[in-house]
N, C-alpha and C positions, 0 to 999 in steps of 0.2 A: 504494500500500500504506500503510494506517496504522500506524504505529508510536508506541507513550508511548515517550518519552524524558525523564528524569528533569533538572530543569534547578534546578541548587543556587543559593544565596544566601550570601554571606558579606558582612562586615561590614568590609570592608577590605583582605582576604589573600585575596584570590579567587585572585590570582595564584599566591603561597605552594602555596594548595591544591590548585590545577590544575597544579602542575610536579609535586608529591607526588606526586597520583594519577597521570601519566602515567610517573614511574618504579613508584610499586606496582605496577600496576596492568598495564605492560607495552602503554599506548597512546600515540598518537602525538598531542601538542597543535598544533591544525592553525588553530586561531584564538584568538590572549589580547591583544581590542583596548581601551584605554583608554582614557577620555573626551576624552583629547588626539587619538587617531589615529583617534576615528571620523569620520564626516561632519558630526556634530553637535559639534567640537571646537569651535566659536564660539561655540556656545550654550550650552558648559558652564562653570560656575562655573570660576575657575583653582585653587580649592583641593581640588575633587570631581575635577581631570583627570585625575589617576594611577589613579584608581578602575575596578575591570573593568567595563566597559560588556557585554561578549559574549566568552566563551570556550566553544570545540570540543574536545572529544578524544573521539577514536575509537578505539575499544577492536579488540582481533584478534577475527573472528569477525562483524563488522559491527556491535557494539553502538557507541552516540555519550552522551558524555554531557554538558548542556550546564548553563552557569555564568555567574554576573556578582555585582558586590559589588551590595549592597541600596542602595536611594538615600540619599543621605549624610544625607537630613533627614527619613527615615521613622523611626521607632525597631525596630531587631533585635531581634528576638525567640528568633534562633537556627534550627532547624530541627526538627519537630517533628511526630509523627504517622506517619512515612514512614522506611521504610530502603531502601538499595540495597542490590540481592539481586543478587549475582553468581556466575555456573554457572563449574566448570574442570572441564575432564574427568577430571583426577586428583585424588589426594588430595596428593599431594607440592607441586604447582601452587599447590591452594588454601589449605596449609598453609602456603604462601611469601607469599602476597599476604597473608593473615591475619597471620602476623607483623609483615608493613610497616606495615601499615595501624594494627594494633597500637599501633605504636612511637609512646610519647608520650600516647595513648589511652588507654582504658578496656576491658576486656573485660568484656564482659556476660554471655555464654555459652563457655566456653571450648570449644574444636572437639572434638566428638564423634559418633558413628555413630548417626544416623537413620533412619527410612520411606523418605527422599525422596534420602537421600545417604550415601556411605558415612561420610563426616564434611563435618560444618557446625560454625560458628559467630557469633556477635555479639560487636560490639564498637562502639564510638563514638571515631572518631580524634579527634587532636590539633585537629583545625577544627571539629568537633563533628558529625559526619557520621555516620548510625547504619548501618553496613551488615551484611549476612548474609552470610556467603561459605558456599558447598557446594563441594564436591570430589566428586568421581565422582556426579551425579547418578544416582536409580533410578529408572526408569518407576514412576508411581504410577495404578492404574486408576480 
């Protein structure tokens, strides 16, 4: 089965960010390896080793969503073009993640009643991550 799965880039706090989102977020971080513990820990620079090589978190429901800091000697640009869109069956659900996520943030959309949901909103967290969250999804034909 193909599946996109959304694989984020940060500039340092990869880790920071992938402990956030696994409490926002209500998933489980199941890999956060750093360039000292991977296989390739000989080959990496000793000042780039704390850096996240590869991080997992698996969301309830089977979503994954995956991470790693950017190479220490590329230049960050940030993230850009792209949000993560996340469904919760209720509105109370995604009113709870939306605040988390929130915190420290920017809200871009504050949550209200849509086509597609009975509330959504935007916002760009504290790591600079743009997401959409919906609450009560609506079939849309």
């Amino acid at each position: 089965m193909t599946q996109a799965i959304a694989y984020l880039a940060f500039d340092g706090n990869c880790a920071d960010a992938m402990r956030f989102y696994e409490r926002a977020l209500g998933g489980k971080l199941e890999v956060l390896m750093s360039g000292a513990e991977s296989p390739m820990a000989d080959q990496m620079p000793k000042e780039f080793a704390h850096r996240i090589l590869h991080a997992r978190l698996v969301l309830k429901g089977g979503g994954t969503l995956f991470a790693g800091d950017a190479p220490a000697h590329v230049p960050y640009e940030g993230i850009k073009g792209v949000s993560i869109a996340v469904d919760y069956e209720t509105v109370e659900e995604a009113e709870k993640v939306f605040n988390t996520l929130a915190d420290g943030g920017q809200v871009t959309m504050p949550m209200q009643p849509a086509f597609w949901a009975k509330k959504w909103g935007m916002l760009v967290d504290k790591f600079g991550t743009p997401w959409i969250v919906n609450g009560a999804p609506i079939p849309v034909n």
